[in-house]
C-alpha positions in Angstrom: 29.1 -49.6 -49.0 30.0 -50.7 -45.4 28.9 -48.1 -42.7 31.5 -47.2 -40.2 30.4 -48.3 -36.6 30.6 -45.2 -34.5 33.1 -45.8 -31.0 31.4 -45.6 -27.9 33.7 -43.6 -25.7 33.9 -42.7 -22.1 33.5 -38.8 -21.3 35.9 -36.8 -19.4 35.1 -36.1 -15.8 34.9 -32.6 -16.3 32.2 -33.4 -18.9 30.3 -35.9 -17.1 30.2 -33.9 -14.0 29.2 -30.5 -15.8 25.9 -32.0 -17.7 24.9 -33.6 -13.6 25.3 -30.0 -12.9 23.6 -28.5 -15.3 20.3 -31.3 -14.5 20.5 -30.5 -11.3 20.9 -26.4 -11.5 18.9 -25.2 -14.3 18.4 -21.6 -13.2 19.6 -19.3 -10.0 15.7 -20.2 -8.9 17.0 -24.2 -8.5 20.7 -22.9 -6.7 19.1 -20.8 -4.1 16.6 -23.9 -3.1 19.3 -26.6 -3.0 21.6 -23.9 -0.4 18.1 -23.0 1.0 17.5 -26.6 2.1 20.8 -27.1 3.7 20.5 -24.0 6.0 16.8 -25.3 7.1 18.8 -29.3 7.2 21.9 -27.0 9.5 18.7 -26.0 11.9 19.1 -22.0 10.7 16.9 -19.3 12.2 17.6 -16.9 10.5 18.5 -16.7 6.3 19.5 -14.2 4.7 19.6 -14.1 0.5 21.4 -11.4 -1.6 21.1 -11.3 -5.6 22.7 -9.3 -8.3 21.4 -9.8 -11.8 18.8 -12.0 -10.7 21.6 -14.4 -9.0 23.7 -14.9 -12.5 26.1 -12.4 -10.9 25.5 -12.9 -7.1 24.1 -15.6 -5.3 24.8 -15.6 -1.7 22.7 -16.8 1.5 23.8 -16.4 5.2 22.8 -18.8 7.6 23.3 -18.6 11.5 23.2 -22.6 11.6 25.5 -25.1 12.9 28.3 -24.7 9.7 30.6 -27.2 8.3 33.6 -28.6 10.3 37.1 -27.7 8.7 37.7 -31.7 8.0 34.9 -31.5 5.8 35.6 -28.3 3.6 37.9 -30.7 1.5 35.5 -33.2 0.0 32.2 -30.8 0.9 31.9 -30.2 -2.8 32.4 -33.3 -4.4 29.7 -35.5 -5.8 28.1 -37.5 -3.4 29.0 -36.8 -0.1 26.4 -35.8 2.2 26.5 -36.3 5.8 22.6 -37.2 5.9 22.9 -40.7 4.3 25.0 -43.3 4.9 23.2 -46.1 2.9 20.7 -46.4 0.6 18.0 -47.9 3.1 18.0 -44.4 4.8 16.1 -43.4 2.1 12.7 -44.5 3.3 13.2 -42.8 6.5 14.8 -39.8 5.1 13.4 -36.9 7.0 15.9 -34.2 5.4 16.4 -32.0 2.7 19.3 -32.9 1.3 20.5 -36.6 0.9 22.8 -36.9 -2.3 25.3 -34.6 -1.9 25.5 -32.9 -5.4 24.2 -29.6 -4.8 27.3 -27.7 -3.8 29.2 -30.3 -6.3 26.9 -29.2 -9.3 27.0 -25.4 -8.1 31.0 -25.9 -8.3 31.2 -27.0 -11.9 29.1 -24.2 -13.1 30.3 -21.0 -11.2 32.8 -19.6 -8.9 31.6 -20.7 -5.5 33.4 -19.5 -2.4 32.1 -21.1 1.4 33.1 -19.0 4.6 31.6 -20.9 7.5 31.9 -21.3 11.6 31.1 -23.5 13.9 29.6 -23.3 17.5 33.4 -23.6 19.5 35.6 -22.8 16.7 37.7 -19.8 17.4 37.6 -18.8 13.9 35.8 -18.8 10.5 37.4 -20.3 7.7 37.4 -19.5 4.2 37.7 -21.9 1.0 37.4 -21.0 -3.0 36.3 -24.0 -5.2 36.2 -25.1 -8.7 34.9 -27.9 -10.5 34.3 -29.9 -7.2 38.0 -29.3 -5.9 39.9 -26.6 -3.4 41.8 -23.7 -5.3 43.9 -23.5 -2.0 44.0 -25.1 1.8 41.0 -22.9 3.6 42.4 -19.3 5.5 40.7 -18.4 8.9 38.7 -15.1 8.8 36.5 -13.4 11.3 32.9 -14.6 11.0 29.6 -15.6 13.1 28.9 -18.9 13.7 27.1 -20.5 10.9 27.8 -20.5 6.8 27.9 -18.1 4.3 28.2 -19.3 0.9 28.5 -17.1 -2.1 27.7 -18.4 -5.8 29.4 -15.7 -8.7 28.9 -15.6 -12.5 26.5 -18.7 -12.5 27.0 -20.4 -15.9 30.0 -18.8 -16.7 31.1 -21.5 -18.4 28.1 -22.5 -20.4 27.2 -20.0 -22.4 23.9 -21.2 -23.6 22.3 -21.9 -20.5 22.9 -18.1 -19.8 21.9 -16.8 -23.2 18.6 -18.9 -22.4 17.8 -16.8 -19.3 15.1 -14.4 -20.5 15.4 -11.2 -18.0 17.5 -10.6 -15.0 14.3 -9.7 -13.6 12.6 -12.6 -14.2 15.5 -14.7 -12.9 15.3 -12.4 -9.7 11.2 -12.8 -9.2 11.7 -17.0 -9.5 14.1 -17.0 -6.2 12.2 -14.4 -4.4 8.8 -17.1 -5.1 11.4 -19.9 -3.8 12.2 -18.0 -0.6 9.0 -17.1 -0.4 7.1 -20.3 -0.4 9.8 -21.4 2.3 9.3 -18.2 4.4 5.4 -19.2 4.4 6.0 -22.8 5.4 8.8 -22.4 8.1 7.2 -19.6 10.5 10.2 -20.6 13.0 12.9 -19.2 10.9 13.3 -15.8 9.6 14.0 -14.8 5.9 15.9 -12.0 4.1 15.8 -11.2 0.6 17.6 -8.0 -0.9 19.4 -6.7 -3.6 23.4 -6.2 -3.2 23.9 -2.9 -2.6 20.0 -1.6 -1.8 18.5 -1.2 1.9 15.1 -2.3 1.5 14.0 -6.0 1.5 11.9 -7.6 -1.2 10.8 -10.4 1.4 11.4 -10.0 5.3 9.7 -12.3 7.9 10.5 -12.3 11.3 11.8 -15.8 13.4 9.0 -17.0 15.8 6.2 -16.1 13.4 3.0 -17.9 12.4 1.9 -19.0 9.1 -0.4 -16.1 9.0 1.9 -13.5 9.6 4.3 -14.5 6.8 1.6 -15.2 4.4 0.3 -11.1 5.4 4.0 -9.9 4.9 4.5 -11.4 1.7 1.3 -12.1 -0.5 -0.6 -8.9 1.8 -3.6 -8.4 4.2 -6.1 -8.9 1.4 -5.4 -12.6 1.3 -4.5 -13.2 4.6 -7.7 -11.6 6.2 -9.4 -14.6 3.6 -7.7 -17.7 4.3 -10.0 -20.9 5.6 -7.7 -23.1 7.9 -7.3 -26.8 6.9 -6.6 -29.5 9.3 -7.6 -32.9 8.8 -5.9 -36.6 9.4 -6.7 -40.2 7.8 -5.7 -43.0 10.0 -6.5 -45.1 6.9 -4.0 -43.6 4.7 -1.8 -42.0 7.3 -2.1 -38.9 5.9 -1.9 -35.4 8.5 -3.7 -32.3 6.1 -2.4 -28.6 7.0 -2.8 -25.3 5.3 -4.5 -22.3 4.8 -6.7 -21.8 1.5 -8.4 -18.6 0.5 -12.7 -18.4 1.1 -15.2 -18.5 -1.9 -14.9 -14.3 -1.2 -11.1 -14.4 -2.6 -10.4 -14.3 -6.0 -7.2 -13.8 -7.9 -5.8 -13.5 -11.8 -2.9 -15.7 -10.6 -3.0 -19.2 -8.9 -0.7 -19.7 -5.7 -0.5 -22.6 -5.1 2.7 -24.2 -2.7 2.5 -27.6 -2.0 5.1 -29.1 0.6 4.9 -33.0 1.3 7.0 -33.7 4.2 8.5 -30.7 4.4 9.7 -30.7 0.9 8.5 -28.0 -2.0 6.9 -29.7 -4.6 4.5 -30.2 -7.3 1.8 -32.6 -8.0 -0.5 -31.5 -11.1 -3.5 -33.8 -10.1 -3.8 -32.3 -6.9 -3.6 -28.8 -8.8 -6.0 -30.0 -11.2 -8.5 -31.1 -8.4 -8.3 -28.4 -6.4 -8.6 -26.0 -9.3 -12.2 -28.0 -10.1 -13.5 -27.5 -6.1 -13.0 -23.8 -6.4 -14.6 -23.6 -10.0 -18.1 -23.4 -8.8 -17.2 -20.6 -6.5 -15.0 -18.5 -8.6 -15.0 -17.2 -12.0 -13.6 -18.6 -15.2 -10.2 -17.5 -15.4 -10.3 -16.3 -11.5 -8.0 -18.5 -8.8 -7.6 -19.1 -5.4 -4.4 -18.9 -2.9 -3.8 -22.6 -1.1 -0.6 -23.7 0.9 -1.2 -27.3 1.7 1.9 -29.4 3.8 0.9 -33.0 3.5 2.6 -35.0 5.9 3.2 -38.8 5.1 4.6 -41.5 6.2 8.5 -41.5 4.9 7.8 -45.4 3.7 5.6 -44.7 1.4 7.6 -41.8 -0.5 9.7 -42.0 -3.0 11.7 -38.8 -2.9 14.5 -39.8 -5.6 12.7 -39.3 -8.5 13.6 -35.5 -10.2 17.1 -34.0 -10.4 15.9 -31.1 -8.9 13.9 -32.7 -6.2 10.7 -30.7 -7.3 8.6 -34.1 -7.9 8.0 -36.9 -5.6 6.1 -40.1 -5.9 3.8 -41.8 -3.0 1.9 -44.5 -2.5 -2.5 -44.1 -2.7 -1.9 -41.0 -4.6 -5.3 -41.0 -5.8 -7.1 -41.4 -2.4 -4.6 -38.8 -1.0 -6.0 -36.2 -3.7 -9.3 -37.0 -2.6 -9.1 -36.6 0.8 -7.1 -33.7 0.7 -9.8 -32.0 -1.8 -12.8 -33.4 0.8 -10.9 -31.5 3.8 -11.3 -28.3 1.8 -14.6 -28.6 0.5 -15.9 -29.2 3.7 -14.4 -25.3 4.4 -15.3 -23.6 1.5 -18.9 -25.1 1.7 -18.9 -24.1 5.7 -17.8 -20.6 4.6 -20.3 -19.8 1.7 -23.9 -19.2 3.9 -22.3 -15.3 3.0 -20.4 -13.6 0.4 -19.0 -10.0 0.9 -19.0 -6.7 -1.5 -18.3 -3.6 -1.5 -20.1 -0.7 -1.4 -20.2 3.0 -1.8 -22.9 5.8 -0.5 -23.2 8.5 -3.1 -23.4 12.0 -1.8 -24.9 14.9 -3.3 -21.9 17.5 -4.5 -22.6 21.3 -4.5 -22.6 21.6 -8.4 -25.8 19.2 -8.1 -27.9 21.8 -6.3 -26.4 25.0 -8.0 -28.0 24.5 -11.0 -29.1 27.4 -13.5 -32.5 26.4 -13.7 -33.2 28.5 -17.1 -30.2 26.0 -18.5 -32.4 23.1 -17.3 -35.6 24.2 -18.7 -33.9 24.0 -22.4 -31.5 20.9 -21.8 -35.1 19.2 -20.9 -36.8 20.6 -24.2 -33.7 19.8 -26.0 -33.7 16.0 -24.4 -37.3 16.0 -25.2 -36.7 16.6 -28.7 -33.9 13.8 -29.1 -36.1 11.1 -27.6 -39.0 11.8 -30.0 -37.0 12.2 -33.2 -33.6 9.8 -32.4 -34.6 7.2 -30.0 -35.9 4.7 -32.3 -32.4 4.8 -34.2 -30.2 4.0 -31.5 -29.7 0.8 -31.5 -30.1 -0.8 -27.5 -26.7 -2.6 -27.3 -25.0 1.0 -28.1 -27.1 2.9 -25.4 -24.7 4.9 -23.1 -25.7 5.5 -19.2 -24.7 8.8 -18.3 -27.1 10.2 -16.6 -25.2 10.2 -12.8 -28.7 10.3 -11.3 -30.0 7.1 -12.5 -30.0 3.9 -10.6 -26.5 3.0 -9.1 -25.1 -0.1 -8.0 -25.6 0.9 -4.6 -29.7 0.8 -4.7 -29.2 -3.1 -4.8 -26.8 -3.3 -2.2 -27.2 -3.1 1.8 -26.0 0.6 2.1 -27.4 1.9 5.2 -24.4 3.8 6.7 -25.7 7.3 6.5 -23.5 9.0 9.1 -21.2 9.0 6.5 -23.6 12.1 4.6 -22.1 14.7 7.0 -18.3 14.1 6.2 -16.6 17.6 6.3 -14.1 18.7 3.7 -11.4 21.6 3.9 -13.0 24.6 1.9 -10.9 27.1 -0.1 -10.6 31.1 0.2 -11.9 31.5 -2.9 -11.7 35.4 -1.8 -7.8 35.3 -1.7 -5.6 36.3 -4.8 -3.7 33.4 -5.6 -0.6 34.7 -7.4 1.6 31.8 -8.9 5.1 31.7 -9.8 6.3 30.6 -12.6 9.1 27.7 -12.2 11.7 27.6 -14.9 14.1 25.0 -13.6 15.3 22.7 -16.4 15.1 19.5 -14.1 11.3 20.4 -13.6 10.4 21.0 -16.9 12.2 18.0 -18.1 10.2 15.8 -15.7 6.8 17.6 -16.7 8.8 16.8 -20.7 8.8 12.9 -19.8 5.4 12.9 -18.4 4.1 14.5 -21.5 5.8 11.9 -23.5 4.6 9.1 -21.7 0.8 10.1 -22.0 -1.7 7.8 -24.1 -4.3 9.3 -25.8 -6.4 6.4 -25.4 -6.1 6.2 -21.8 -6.5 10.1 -21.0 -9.9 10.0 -23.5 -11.4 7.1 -21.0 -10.4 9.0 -17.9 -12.0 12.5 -19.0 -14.8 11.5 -19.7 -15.4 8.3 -17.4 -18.2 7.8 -15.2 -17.5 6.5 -11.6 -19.8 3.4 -10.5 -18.1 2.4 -7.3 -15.6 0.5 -5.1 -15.3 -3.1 -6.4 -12.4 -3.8 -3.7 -10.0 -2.0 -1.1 -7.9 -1.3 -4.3 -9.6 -1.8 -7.4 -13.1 0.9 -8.5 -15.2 0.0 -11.0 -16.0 3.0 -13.9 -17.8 3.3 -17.2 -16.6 5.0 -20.6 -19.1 4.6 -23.4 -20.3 1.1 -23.6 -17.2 -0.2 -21.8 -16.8 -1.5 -18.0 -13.5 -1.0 -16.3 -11.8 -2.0 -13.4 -9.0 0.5 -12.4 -6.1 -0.1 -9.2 -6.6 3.3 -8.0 -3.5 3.2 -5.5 -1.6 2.9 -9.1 -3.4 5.5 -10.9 -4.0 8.2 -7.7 -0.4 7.9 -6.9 0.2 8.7 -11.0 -2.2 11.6 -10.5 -0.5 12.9 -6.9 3.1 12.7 -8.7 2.0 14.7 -11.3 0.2 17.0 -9.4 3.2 17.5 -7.1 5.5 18.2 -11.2 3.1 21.1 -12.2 2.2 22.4 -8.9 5.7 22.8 -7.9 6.2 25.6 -5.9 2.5 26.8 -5.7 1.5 24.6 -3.2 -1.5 24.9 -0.6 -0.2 24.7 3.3 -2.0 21.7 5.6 -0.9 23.4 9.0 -0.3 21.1 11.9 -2.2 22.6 15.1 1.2 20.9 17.1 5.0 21.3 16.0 5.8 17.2 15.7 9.3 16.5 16.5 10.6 14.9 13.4 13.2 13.0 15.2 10.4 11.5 17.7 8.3 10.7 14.5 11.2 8.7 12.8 11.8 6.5 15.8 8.2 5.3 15.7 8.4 4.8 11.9 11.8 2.5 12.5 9.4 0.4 14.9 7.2 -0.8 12.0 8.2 -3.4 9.9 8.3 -1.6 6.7 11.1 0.3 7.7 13.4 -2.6 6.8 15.0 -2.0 10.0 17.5 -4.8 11.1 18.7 -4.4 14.4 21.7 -7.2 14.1 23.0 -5.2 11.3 22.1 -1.3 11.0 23.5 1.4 13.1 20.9 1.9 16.5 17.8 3.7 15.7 18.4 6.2 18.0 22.0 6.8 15.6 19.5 6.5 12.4 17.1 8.7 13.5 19.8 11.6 14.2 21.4 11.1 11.2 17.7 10.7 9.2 17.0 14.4 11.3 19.3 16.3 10.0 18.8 15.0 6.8 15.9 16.5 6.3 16.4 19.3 8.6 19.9 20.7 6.4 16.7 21.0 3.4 14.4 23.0 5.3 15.0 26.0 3.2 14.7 24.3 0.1 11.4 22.2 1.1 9.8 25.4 2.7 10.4 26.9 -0.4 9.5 24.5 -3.3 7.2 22.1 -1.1 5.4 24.2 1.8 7.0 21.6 3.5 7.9 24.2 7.0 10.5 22.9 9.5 11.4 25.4 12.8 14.7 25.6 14.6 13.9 22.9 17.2 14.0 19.8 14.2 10.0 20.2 14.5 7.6 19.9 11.1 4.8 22.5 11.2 3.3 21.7 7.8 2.5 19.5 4.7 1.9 20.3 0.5 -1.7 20.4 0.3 -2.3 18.6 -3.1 -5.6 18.3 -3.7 -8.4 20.7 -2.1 -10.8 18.6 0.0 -8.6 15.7 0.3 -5.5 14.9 3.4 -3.4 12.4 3.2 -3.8 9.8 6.3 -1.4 11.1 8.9 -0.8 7.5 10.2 1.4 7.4 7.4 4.4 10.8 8.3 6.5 8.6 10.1 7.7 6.5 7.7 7.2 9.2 5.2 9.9 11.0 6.8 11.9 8.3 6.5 11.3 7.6 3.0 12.6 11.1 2.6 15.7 10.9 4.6 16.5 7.3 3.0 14.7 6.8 0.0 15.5 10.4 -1.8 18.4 10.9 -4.3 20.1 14.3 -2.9 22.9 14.1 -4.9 21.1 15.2 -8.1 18.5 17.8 -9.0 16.4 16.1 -10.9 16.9 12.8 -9.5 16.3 15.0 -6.1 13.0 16.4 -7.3 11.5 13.0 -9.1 12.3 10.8 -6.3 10.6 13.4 -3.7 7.9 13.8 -5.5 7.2 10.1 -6.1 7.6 9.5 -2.3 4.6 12.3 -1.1 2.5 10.8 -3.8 3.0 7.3 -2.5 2.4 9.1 1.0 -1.3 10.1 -0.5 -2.5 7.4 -1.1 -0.5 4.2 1.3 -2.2 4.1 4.3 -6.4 4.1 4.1 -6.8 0.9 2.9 -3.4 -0.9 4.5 -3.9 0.5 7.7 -7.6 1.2 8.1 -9.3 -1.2 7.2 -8.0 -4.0 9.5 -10.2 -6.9 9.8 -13.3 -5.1 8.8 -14.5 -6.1 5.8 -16.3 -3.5 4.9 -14.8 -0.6 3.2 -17.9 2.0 4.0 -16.9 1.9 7.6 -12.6 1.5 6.8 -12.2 5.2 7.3 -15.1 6.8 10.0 -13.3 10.1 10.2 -13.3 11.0 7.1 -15.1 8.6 4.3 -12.4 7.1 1.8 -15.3 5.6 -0.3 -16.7 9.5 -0.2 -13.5 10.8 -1.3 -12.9 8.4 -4.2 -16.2 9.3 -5.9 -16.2 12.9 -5.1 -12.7 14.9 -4.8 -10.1 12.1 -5.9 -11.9 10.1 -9.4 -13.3 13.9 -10.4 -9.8 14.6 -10.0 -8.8 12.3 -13.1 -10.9 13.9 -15.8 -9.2 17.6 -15.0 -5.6 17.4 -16.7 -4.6 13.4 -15.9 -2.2 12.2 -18.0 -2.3 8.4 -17.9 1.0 7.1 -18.8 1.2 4.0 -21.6 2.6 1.3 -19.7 -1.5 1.1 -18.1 -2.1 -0.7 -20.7 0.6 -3.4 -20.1 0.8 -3.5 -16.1 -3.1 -4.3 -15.7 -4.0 -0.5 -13.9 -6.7 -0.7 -16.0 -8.6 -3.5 -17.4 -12.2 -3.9 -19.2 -14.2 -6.8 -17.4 -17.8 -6.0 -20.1 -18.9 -4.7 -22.8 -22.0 -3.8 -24.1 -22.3 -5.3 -27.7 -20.3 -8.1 -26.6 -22.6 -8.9 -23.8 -25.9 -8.5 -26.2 -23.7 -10.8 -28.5 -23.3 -13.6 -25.4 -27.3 -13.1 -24.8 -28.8 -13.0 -28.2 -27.5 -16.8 -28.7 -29.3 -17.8 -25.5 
């Protein structure tokens, strides 16, 4: 029987065009770095990104660069045309982004895309609406700044299983803010914006006329940028110029960051990855990574820049040797680095329960010990011995810990003469939060943490402890500001009173906290902070009856604070930090609703507790026993705030999921790993 020949066919424009565009946009990630690239190709100083939904619903950046003449708003979104290339021979000198002209084609064909743009001169903006490449109408004039916005809605509208295929808006959302912020780290000159619609605070905010540095410590934080190695290196053989900033053998990280421009382009190259990843191996741990940002400049000739839809892969000439100088240039840094590593330590200090001992008690616990180690010890078997005797040998005996000033740190001390009378709070919004907190409690977790055993400060943020034969590593600013909110849920009302020797002008103290950058102040578009800061006053001030009340939070007649919640007895919160806590208050806290009111308060003055020591402290010291000389934060966490966690914590499940808490040993698994030596 004769098989039928199929007919090849030509497809339809529309059809041809919308599987280019979906090559060449394959999630909001790839839109926002095609319209990211034409703002830095429009010389923009400043870029501003907003995203619903992870950009499927909103996609729109704001440039202040040189726009797009009127004339050109007609074919601007049709295939090809570009006004960087003329012919193909430009491509070997190409020193742009952009250069084929199907980015705002492609975005076209797969969403509603509207461009309102301005150039320097013009005595308007115009507007235009497009669709599959073509203008819906002739472009209206507008008000507008000099420069282009361009706003991408309902990406994939049209093609409903690219959408379905887009896991989580959230993840969709973290992939542009990883695009804008690779960008942010490699273009210092230009500031970057990235928020939600609708939401005040930024997600990424650098500032125009920064350094590398400073945007790498705004966006990744001072922990890696207080360890990056600066690389600099040039081969007249290859013609090669080596630039970057890579972390020292000190730094260590669960993720790899890695960002890789090659004349000024974001790319990828999995050898060099791959060969940088082997440097660092005999400096880090297995399964431990370093941060690198490497821009390899190159001579145009010998790239080839038109090889991926999406631009994210280029091909150049002596690839090999160019891995291997660029891997030389940082070996030669991490071995010039590695005469010293750094760790941290803590002092142990003797607590008054260790000295008020009933000595009678001791007598028999001794006997009774005594008794245990004659009849028991030979049946415990040594890979299933517990430590927990707190006066045994501690990690600190084989470190340098020689700071004893830090012995004569003084605490607050209670009245333990007063009568404390407390009141009993019966509002439903309370107990409903103190419900949900109840309800989120793990077992597992709240076992480990009653009856853990401290060890010490592996890190500014992360504190080593022991439960049985287990090893943890806990982020203690995620698990003391857990402890602080709930503190602040079944304390409500019965708060202690930190007293203020000076009234502070709460107005006065809002204007410093708009000066710091994690305000998210933005002078071109918010009201002036002097306006803010009125309006932020009497905020607060039109609550002072309620937080006097509920809070011990006291505010006088003149707009002054005279007091704070005490939380915890021996420990205050580092006052650096009221400022933008008032802020946080006026801005951040949901007045609208009870509840809402009285969970979002409460998680603001337990972020309060615990932001500032290490952020603003610690500086470029690297070592955490000296971060905080007035009062010893290493001190604290051993003493007043990890003793804190075994009382009535109540570790909520998702600590298991997030990493707050991870075991790094074990004891039979580590005589399992040694017996087959």
């Amino acid at each position: 029987m004769d098989q039928q020949v199929p007919i090849v066919r030509k497809l339809a424009e529309d059809v041809v065009n919308r599987i280019a565009a979906g090559e060449v946009i394959q999630r909001p990630a790839n839109a926002l770095k095609e319209l990211l690239e034409n703002s830095l190709d429009a010389k923009s100083t400043n870029i501003q990104v907003t995203l619903k939904n992870g950009g499927l619903k909103l996609l729109q950046i704001q440039d202040n660069g040189t726009g797009i003449r009127t004339e050109d708003l007609g074919i601007v979104c049709e295939r090809f045309t570009t006004s960087k290339l003329q012919q193909f021979e430009d491509l070997t000198k190409i020193s742009t982004y952009g250069f084929r002209g199907e980015a705002l084609a492609s975005i076209s064909h797969v969403a509603h895309l509207t461009i309102t743009t301005k150039t320097n001169g013009a005595l308007c903006a115009y507007k235009a609406l497009y669709k599959d490449g073509k203008l819906k109408a002739p472009p209206k004039s507008c008000a507008g700044n000099v420069g282009t916005i361009i706003t991408v809605e309902d990406l994939f509208h049209n093609i409903a299983t690219r959408k379905k295929s887009m896991k989580s808006f959230n993840e969709e959302h973290l992939k542009v803010v990883e695009v804008v912020s690779r960008y942010a780290v490699h273009n210092p000159m230009v500031g970057f914006t990235v928020k939600k619609q609708g939401e005040l605070l930024t997600e990424v905010k650098t500032n125009q006329g920064s350094t590398h540095i400073d945007n790498i410590q705004a966006i990744y934080g001072s922990t890696i940028s207080r360890a990056l190695l600066e690389v600099n290196d040039y081969c007249n053989v290859l013609k090669v110029k080596i630039k970057g900033y890579v972390s020292n053998p000190n730094f260590s990280a669960k993720k790899q960051i890695f960002i890789l421009f090659i004349n000024d382009r974001l790319v990828d190259s999995q050898g060099l990855r791959k060969a940088v990843d082997q440097v660092y191996s005999i400096y880090l741990a297995k399964g431990s990574h370093p941060f690198i940002y490497l821009s390899l400049n190159l001579d145009p000739m010998n790239v080839d820049v038109n090889v991926h839809p999406t631009k994210h892969e280029v091909h150049f000439l002596h690839e090999d040797k160019i891995i291997d100088k660029v891997v030389d240039a940082i070996q030669d840094k991490l071995s010039g680095s590695n005469t010293s590593r750094t760790f941290y330590t803590q002092t142990r200090l003797p607590m008054s329960c260790d000295t008020l001992i009933d000595k009678s008690k001791e007598k028999l616990e001794i006997k009774e010990s005594e008794k245990l180690n004659n009849t028991n010890s030979t049946n415990v078997s040594q890979n299933k011995m517990v430590r927990t005797d707190c006066s045994e040998q501690k990690i600190d005996k084989f470190l340098n810990t020689s700071n004893s000033s830090n012995s004569t740190l003084m605490l607050p001390k209670s009245k333990t003469n007063d009568v404390i009378t407390r009141r009993e709070i019966k509002l439903t919004s309370v107990l409903s939060l103190r419900k949900e907190i109840e309800n989120c409690c793990s077992e597992t977790l709240q076992t480990i943490f009653q009856n853990h055993k401290y060890v010490g400060a592996a890190s500014p943020t992360w504190s080593l402890f022991q439960h049985d034969t287990n090893l943890y590593i806990c982020n203690s600013n995620n698990v003391l500001q857990e402890m602080f909110y709930q503190i602040m849920m079944y304390e409500f009302g019965n708060f202690g009173v930190i007293k203020f020797s000076n009234a502070l002008s709460i107005y006065e103290l809002i204007m410093i906290a708009l000066e710091l950058s994690e305000s998210g102040y933005q002078g071109s578009e918010d009201k002036p902070k002097e306006e803010l800061a009125h309006d932020a006053t009497e905020i607060i001030v039109s609550r002072a009856l309620m937080l006097n009340d509920y809070f011990s939070i006291e505010i006088d007649t003149e707009a002054n604070i005279l007091s704070i919640p005490l939380l915890l007895e021996g420990f205050l919160p580092d006052l650096d930090g009221l400022p933008l806590y008032l802020l946080r208050l006026a801005s951040e806290v949901d007045w609208s609703s009870e509840k809402q009111c009285f969970h979002s308060f409460c998680r603001e003055t337990a972020r309060f507790y615990i932001l500032h020591p290490w952020k603003q402290q610690c500086g470029d010291n690297d070592d955490i026993s000296d971060a905080a000389p007035d009062r010893n934060w290493t001190w604290s966490l051993e003493h007043v705030l990890y003793p804190s966690l075994r009382k009535s914590f109540q570790p909520p499940k998702h600590f298991l999921e997030d990493g707050t808490l991870l075991q790094i040993a074990s004891l039979p698994d580590m005589y399992k790993v040694f017996e087959r030596c």
